[in-house]
N, C-alpha and C positions, 0 to 999 in steps of 0.2 A: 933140566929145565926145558920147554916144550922151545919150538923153535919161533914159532909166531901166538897168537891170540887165539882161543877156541881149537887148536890142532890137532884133537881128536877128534870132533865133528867137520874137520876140512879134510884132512889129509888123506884119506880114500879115495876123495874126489878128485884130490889134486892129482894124485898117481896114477888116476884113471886117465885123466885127461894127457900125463906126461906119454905113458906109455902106449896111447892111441900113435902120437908120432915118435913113436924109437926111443923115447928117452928113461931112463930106470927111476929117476928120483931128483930131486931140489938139487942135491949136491953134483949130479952130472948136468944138470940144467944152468947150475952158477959157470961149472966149467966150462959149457958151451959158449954161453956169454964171453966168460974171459978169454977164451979163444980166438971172439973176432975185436978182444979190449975195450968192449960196454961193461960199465955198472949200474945197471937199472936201478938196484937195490940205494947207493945214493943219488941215481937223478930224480929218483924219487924222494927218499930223504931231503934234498934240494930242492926242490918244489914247497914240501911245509913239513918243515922240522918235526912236530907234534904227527907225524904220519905215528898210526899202531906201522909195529915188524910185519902183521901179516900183510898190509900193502906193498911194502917192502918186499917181500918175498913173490908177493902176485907178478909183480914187473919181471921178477927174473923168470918166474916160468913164463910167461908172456913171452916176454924176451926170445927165451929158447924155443920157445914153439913155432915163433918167426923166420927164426935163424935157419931150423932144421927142415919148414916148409919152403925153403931157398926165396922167402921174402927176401926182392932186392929193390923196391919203390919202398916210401915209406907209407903210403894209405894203403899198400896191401899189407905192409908188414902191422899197422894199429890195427885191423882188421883181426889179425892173428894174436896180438896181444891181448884184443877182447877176451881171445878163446880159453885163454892162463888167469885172466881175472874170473870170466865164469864161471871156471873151477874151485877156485874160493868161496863164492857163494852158500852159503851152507843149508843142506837140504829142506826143503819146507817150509824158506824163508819166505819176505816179501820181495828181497833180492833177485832168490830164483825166480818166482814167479815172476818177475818181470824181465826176466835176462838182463841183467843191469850192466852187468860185466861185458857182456855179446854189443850191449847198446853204447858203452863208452867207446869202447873199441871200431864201432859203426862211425859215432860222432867223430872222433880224432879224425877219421878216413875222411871222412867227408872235408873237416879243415885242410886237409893236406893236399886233397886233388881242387885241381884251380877253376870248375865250376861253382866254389864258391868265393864269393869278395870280400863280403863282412860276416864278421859273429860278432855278436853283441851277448857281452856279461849282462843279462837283465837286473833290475835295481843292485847294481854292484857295491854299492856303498854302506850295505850294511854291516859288512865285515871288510875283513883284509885278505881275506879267501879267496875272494873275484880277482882279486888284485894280484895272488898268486899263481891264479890259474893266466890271468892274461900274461904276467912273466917269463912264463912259462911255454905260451906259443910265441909271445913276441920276437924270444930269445935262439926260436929255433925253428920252425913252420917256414920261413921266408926261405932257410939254408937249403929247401928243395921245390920249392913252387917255382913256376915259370913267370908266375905274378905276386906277387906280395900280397898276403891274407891282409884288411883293416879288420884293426879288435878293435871294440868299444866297449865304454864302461856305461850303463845309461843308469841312472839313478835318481831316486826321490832326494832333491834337498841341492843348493848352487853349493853351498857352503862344504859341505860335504863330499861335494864331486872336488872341490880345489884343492879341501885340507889331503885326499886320494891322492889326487895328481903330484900335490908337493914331496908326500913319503915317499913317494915311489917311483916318482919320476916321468910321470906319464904328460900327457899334454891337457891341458884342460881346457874346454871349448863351451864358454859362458853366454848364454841362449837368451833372446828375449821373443816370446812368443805371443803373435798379435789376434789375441781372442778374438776381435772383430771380422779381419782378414783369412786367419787358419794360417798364417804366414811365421815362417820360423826365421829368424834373422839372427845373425851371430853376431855378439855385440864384440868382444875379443878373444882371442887364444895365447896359451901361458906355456912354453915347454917349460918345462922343471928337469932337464936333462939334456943329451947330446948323443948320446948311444939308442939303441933299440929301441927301448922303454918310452923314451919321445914318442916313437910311432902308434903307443897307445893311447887313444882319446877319451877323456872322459868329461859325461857331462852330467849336466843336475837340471831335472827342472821341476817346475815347482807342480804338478799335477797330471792326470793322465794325458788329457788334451796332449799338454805339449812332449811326455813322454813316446810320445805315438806320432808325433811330430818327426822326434829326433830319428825314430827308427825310421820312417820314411824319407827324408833328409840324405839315412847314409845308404840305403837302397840293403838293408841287412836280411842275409839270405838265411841265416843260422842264430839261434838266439836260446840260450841258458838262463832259465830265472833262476836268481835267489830264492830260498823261502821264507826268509826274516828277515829286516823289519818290514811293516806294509805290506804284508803278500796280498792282504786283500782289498788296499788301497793304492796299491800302483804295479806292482810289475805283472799278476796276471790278468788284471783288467787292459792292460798295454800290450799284454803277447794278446791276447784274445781279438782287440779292437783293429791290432795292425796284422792277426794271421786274418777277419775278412774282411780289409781294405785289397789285400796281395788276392784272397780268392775272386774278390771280385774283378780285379784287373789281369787276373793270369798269370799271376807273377807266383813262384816258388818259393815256398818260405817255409822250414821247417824248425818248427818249435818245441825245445825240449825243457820241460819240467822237471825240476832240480830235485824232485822227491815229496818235501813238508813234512811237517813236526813242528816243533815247541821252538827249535833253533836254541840258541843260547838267551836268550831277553827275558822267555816268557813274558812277551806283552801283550797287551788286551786282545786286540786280533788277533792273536792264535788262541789266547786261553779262553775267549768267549767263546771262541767255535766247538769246544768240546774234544771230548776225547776220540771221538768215531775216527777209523781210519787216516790218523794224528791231523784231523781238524779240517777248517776251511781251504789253508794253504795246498791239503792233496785232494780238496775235490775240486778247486779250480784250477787244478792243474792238467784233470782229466781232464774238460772240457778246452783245452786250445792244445795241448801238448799233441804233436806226433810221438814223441816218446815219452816214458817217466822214470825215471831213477827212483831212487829210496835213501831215506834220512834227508841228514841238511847238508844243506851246500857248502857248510866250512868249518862244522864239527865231528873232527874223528870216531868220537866215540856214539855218536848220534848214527852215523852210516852204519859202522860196527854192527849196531842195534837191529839193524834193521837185514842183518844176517850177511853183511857184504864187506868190503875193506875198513879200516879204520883211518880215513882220509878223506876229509871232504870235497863232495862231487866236484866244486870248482876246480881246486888244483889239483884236482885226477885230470880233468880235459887236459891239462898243463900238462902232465907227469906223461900220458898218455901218446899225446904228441912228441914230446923232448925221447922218448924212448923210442920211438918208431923211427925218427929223424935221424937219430945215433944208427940204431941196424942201416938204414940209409948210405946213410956215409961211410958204414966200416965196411962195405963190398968190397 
């Protein structure tokens, strides 16, 4: 039985990739890892259960590619786990073409060095995806910053950012936003927790206005849209409205686009938009994104698709981080 998903069309690549720095194969790459006693293979699994093996697998050569390039920070070490997910990418794909793998690996870096403050899950409430991925840094990105990363959840719907906050623990930070004014006023905050997970915020509002509000508010220098539900009703009109609020003021802000497709709903806004280039959700993605991934943001088998892990992009940023943090700590 093959070892991951598609492993005929990866594993040439993969070995290309190992053997560029010294390594023979997957099985001296696991060993590497156990070496310095990382398991990428479950902190990834740990991040979302429903991971495909070949995500699984991508961490550990990441992993070793790290280890072997004597990564000892950890934004240079996600840098170098990019280079192991790259590898996965399967030739031809929309994956490669976009360096997806190169580009998570880019993002993670970027959380981990302390030029930046906030990252914002954009409409994080369509799934439990966003919610993985923010776990996922909350639990381990601060164990090497000199400053503490804030994550945010920002999302369509009040109701929906609380029922978030309560699974999971996060904080929930419930908005009233004064259309007359442009004034965003915090009416209360709810932790649903005591550990880490408190320090992630999440909020709901009810329109773009005040989504673009909430991003200006926490001053968010890095931002991931979901691509389901509302992708054409609130989170790229919100990365779009708030990346030229920041060009106009000079202020840095780089916005990543979660990919787009169908997402798990299929509802009217994706399926009106048609099948071209999986729909509305990836061309307004082009239009604000500094980068763009491929598939959905928190279905396995939707990225799979789209020639790259079987994990969705959200708790990839998660997986991504938590593995780079670990090579960190085990010097």
């Amino acid at each position: 039985m093959p070892l991951f998903e598609s492993y005929d069309r990866r594993i040439n690549k993969v070995n290309a990739a190992l053997n560029t720095y010294g390594i023979k194969d997957i099985d001296e790459a696991k060993a590497i890892c156990a070496a310095k006693n990382i398991d990428p293979y479950t902190i990834c699994e740990g991040i979302q259960n429903i991971a495909f093996e070949n995500a699984k697998w991508a961490y550990v050569v990441g992993a070793a590619i790290a280890i072997k390039k004597g990564c000892t920070n950890a934004a240079d070490a996600a840098e170098a786990i990019g280079i192991g997910l790259q590898a996965f990418c399967i030739p031809g794909s929309v994956a490669e073409d976009r360096k997806v793998g190169l580009g998570h690996g880019n993002l993670a870096a970027m959380l981990l060095r302390n030029e930046t403050k906030c990252f914002a899950f954009l409409a994080g409430h369509e799934s439990f995806a966003a919610a993985e991925g923010a776990i996922g840094i909350a639990q381990s990105a601060n164990k090497v910053r000199q400053e503490p990363l804030r994550v945010i959840l920002n999302g369509l719907g009040k109701d929906a950012a609380m029922i978030i906050s309560r699974i999971n623990g996060f904080t929930y930070v419930q908005t009233d936003f004064d259309y007359a004014t442009g004034e965003l006023n915090v009416v209360r905050t709810k932790s649903y927790s005591d550990g880490p997970r408190a320090a992630v915020k999440c909020y709901g509002a009810d329109d773009v206005r005040e989504g673009v509000a909430i991003m200006r508010a926490e001053g968010v220098d890095v931002s991931i849209t979901g691509n389901s539900t509302n992708p054409t009703r609130f989170q790229h009109p919100v990365a779009g409205t708030y990346k030229k609020e920041c060009m106009e003021a000079g202020k840095k802000y780089f916005s990543v686009a979660s990919g787009g497709g169908t997402g798990r709903t299929l509802h009217p806004d994706n399926m009106g938009a048609g099948p071209a280039s999986y729909g509305m959700t990836d061309t307004m993605g082009r239009m604000h994104g500094d980068a763009q991934f491929a598939g959905s943001s928190s279905v396995p088998a939707h990225v799979e698709m789209m020639g790259f892990l079987g994990m969705g992009n959200n708790p990839m940023v998660g997986a991504t981080v938590q593995v780079a943090v670990a090579i960190e700590m085990a010097k």
